[in-house]
Every structure is written in C-alpha cells, then in structure tokens.
Backbone bond lengths (Angstrom), bond angles and torsions (degrees), N, CA, C in turn:
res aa  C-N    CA-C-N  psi(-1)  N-CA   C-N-CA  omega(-1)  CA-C   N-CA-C  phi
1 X - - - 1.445 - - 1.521 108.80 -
2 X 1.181 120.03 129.28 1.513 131.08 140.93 1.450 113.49 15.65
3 X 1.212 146.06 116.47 1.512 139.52 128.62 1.468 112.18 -15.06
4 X 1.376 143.74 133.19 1.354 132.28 153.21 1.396 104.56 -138.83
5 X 1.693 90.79 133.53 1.715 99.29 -148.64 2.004 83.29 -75.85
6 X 1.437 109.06 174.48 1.353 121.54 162.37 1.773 117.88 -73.53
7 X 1.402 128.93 162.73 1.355 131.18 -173.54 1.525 88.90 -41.28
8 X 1.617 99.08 163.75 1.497 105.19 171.71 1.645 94.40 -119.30
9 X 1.477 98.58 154.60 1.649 119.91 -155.75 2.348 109.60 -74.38
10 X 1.528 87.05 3.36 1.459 86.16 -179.63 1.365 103.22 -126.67
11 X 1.457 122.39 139.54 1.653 146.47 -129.94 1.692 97.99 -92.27
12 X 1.633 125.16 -1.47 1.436 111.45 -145.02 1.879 91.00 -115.74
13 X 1.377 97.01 81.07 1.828 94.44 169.44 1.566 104.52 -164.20
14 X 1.093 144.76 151.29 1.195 139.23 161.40 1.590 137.73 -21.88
15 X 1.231 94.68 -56.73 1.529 115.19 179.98 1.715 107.34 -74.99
16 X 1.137 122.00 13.88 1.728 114.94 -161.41 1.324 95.88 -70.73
17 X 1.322 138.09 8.72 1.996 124.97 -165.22 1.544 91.97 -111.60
18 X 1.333 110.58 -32.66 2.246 87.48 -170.38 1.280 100.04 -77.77
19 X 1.386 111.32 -171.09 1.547 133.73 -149.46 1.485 90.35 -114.19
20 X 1.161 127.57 -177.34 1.282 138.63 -153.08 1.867 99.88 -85.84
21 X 1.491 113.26 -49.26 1.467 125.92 -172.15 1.726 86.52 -58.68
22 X 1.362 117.29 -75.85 1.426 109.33 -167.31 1.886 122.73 -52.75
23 X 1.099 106.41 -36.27 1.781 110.79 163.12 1.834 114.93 -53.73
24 X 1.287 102.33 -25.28 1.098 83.02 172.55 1.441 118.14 -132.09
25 X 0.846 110.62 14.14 2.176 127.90 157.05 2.116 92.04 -65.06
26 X 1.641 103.92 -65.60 1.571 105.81 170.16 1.278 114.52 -22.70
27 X 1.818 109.95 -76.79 1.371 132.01 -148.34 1.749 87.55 -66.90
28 X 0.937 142.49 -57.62 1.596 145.43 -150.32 1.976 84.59 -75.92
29 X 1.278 126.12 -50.75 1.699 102.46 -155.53 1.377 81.26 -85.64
30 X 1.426 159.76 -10.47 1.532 159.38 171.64 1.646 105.24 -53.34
31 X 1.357 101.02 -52.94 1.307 111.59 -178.82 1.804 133.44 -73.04
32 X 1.504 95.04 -37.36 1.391 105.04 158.75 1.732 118.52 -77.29
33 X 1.210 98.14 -31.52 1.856 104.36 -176.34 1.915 93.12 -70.84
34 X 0.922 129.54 -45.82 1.894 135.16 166.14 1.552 129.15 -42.15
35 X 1.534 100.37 -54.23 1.530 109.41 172.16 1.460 108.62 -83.53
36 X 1.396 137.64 -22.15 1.157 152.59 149.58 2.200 105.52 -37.07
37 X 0.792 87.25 -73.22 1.799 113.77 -168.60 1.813 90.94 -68.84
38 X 1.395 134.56 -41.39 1.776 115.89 167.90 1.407 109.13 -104.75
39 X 1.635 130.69 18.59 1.174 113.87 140.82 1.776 124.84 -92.64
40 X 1.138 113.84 1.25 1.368 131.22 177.91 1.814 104.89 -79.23
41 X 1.229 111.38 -46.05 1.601 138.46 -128.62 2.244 75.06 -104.79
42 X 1.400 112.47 -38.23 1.350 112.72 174.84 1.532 110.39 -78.72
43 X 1.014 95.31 -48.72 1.860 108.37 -178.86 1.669 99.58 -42.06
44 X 1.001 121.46 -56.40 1.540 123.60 -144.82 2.178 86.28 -93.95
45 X 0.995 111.89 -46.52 1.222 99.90 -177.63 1.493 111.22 -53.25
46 X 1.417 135.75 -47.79 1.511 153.86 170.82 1.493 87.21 -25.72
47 X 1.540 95.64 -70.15 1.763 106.11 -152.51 1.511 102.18 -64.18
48 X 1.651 120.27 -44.53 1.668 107.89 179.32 1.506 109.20 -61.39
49 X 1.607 124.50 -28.45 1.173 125.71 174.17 1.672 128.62 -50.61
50 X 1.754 97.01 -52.62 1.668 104.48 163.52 0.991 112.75 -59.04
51 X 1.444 124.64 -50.75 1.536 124.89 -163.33 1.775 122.98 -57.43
52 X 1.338 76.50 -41.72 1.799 91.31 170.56 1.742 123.52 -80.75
53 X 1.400 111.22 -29.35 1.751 91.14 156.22 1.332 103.92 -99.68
54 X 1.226 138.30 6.86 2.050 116.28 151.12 1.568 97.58 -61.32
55 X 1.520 121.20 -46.04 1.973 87.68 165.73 0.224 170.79 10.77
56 X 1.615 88.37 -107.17 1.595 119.86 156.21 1.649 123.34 -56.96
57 X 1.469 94.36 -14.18 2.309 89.86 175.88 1.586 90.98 -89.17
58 X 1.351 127.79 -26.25 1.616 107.63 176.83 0.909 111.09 -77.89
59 X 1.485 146.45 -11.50 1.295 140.46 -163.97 1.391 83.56 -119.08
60 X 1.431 157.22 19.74 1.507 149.28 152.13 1.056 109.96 65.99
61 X 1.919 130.67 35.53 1.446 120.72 -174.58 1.635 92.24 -136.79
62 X 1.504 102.86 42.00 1.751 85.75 165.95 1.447 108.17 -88.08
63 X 1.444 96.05 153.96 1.789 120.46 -170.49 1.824 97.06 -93.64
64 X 1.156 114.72 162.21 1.419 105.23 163.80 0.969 125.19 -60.24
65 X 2.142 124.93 -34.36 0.992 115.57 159.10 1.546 136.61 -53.82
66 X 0.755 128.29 -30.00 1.404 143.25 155.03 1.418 110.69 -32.03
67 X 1.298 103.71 -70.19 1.780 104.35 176.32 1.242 125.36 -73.23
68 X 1.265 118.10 -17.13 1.697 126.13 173.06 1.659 107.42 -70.03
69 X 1.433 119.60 -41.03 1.081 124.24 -162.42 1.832 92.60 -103.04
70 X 1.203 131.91 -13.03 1.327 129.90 158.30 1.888 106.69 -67.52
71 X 0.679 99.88 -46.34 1.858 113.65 -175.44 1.311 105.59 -68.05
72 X 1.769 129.87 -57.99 1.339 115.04 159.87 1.491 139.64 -31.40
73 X 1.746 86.27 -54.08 2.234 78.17 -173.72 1.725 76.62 -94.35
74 X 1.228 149.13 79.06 1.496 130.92 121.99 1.481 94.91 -110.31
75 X 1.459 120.45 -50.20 1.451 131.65 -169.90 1.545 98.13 -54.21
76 X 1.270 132.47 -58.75 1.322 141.18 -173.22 1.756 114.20 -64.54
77 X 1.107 118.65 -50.57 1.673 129.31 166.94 2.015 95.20 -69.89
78 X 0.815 133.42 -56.62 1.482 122.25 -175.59 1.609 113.25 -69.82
79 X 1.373 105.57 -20.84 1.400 100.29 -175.39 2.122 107.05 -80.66
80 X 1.267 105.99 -19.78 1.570 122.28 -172.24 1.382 101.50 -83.61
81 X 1.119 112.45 -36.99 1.550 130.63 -163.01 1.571 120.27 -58.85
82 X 1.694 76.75 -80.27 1.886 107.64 163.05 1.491 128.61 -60.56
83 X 1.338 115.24 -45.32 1.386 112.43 172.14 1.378 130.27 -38.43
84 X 1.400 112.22 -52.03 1.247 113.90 166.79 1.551 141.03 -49.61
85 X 1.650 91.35 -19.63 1.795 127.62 166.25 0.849 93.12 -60.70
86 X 1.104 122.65 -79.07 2.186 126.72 -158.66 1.363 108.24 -54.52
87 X 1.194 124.91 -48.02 1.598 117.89 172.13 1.311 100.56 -54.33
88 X 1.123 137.83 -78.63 1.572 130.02 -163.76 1.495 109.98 -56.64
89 X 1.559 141.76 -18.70 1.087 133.86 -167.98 2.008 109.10 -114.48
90 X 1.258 95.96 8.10 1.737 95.77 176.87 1.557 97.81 -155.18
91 X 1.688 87.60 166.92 1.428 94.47 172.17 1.336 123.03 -141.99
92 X 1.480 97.17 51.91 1.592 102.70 172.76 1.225 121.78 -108.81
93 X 0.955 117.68 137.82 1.323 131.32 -134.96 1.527 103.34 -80.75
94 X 1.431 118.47 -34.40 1.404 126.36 179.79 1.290 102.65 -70.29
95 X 1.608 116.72 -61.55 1.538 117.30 -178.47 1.264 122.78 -49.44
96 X 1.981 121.80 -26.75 1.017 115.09 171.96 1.562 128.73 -78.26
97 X 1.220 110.07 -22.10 1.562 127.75 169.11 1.873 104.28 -61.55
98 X 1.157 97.33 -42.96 1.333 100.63 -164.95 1.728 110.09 -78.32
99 X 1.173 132.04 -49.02 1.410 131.52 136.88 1.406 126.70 -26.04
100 X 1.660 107.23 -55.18 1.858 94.17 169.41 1.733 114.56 -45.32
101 X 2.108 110.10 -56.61 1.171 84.51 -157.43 1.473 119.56 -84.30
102 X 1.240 94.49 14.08 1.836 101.45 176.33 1.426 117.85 -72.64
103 X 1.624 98.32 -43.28 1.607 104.01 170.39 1.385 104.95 -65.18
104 X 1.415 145.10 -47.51 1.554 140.63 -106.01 2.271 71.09 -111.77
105 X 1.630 117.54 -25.98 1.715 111.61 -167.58 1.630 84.11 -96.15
106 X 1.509 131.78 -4.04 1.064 78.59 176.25 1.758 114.89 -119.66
107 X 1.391 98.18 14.04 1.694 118.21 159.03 1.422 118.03 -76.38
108 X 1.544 108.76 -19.95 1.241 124.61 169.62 1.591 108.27 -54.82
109 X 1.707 93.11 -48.13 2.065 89.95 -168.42 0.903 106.69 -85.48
110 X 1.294 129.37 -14.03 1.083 117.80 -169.94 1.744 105.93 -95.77
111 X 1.032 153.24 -13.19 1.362 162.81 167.93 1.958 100.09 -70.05
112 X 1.913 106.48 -45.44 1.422 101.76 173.27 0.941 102.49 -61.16
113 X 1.969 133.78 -70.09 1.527 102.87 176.48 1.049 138.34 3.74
114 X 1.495 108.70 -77.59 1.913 132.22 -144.24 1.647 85.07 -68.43
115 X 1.688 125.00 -73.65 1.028 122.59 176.36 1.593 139.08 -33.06
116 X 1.194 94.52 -38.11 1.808 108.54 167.98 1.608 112.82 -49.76
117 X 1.353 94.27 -67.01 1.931 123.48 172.83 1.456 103.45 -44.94
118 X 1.441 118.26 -20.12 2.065 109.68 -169.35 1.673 92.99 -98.63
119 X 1.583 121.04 7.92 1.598 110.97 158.68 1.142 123.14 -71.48
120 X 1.597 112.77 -24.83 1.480 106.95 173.33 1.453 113.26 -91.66
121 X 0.628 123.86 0.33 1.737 120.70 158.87 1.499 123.38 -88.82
122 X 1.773 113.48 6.52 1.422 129.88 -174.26 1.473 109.03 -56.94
123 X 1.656 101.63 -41.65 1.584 99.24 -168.27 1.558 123.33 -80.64
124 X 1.189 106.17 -13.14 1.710 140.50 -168.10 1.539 92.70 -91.73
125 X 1.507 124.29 -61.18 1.432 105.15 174.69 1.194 120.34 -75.97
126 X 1.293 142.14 3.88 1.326 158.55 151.48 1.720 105.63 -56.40
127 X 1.244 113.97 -61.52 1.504 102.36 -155.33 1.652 91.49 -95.63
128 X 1.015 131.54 5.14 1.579 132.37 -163.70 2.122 89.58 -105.95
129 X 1.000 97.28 -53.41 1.578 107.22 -160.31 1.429 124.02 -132.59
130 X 1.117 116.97 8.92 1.725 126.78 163.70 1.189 109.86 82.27
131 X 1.280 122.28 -8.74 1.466 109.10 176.62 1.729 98.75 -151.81
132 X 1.521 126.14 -149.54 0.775 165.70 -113.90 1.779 105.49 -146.20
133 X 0.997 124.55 81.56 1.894 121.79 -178.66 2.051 103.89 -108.23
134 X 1.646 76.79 122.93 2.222 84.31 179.82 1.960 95.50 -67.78
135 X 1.265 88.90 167.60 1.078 110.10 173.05 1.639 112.91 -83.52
136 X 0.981 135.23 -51.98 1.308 148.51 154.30 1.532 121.34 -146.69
137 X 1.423 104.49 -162.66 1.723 106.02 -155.62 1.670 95.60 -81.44
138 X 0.823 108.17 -174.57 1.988 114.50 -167.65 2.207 72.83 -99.30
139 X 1.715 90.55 158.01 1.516 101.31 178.87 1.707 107.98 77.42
140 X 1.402 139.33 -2.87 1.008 126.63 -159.43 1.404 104.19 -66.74
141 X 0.985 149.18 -28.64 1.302 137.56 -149.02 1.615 122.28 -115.30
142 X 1.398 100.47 1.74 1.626 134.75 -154.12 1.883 89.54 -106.19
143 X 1.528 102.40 106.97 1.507 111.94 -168.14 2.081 85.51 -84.56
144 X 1.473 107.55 -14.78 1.917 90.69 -163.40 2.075 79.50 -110.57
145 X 1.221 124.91 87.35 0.910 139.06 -164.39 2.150 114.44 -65.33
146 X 1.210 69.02 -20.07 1.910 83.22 -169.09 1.771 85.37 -104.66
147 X 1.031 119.09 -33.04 2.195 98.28 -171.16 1.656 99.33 -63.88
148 X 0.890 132.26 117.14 1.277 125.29 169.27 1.676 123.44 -122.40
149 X 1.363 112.32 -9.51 1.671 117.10 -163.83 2.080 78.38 -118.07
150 X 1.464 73.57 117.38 1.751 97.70 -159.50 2.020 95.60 -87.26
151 X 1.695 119.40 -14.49 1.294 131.49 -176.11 1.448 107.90 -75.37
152 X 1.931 100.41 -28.34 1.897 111.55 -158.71 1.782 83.67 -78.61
153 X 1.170 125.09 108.70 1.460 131.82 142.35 1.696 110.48 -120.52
C-alpha cells in the first residue's frame, strides 16, 4: 500500500476535523477508489482504441498510424503478459533474465502512466486533504518485485 503522509499542520482542506486514524482510513480508500477509477478509464480507452482500428482493417482504411499504435499496446500488453510465461516455462538462465527485465520495463510504463494520470487529481487532493496522496507504492505492478535494474540482462 501507498505511503499516506499524516494530517498536514495547515487548517485549509476539507477533511481538517477527523483525527489522524480517520484521515487516513479516508486518504488510503481515496487512493485505491482513484487508481481503481484511471485504471478502468485506461482499460476501456485501449479497448475503444482496438475496437476502432479492427474497423478500420475491415473497412481497408488503416493509416500507418493506426498500426503503429495497434502494434504498441499489443507489443507492450504481450510483452507484460507473456514474460512471466517464459520464466515459468524455461530455464535458461539468459532468457530468464531477459524476460524479467522486459516485464519489470514494461510495469515500469505502465506505473509511469498511472502516475502521470494522478496530476489531474492534484487539485482534488489538494482541496479534499491538504496535500498530495500516491496512488500506490512505487513497483506496484512488477509481479518479479526484487529485478529492478532493467540494464542487468
């Protein structure tokens, strides 16, 4: 889970009346109810995204852009996907290094995403709670939790 800092020491946010336990019972289901609500809000864009150049390949008017950005989220969703396959289904030692850091860069982008997306909720956790609440802990999405130096293959 998330860090969630304690009340902050200046009076100007919504929440300034509960006690420390309840500010942050708030701040923790705020934060899961958030990353919840822009991984949904990504999900469905992906899917109107595929859906709309499979279309366009039945209707024979895909653009290159179309296929570049079709090829990204398959390469990027297959690369998160599968990796974790190859570790469990071999045991070579290079291939398995090499699968961790494929998975471990591409939990990477995908966590930059999520984080990028929690700027627009800056002003909302501002006037709700005085500061600034993460979405979750850094590494969330990274099933090989300890590979982290994405260069070590």
């Amino acid at each position: 889970m998330a860090f969630i800092p304690d009340i902050p020491g200046h009076g100007r946010f919504a929440f300034r009346n509960l006690n420390s336990t309840q500010y942050k019972t708030y701040a923790q289901q705020y934060s899961k109810a958030k990353a919840g609500g822009i991984r949904c809000v990504y999900a469905w864009m992906s899917g109107a995204g595929v859906i709309g150049i499979t279309t366009d390949v039945g209707k024979g008017i895909v653009i290159d852009y179309s296929k570049r950005k079709l090829a990204a989220v398959c390469i990027n969703a297959g690369a998160y996907v599968l990796s974790p396959a190859v570790v469990v289904f071999t045991n070579a030692s290079k291939i398995v290094n090499i699968s961790k850091s494929i998975h471990s860069t591409a939990a990477f982008c995908f966590e930059c995403v999520e984080d990028s997306t929690n700027l627009a909720f800056l002003p909302i956790d501002l006037a709700l709670f005085g500061q600034p609440i993460p979405i979750g802990a850094s590494n969330r999405f990274n099933l090989f939790s300890n590979h982290t130096d994405f260069l070590d293959v």
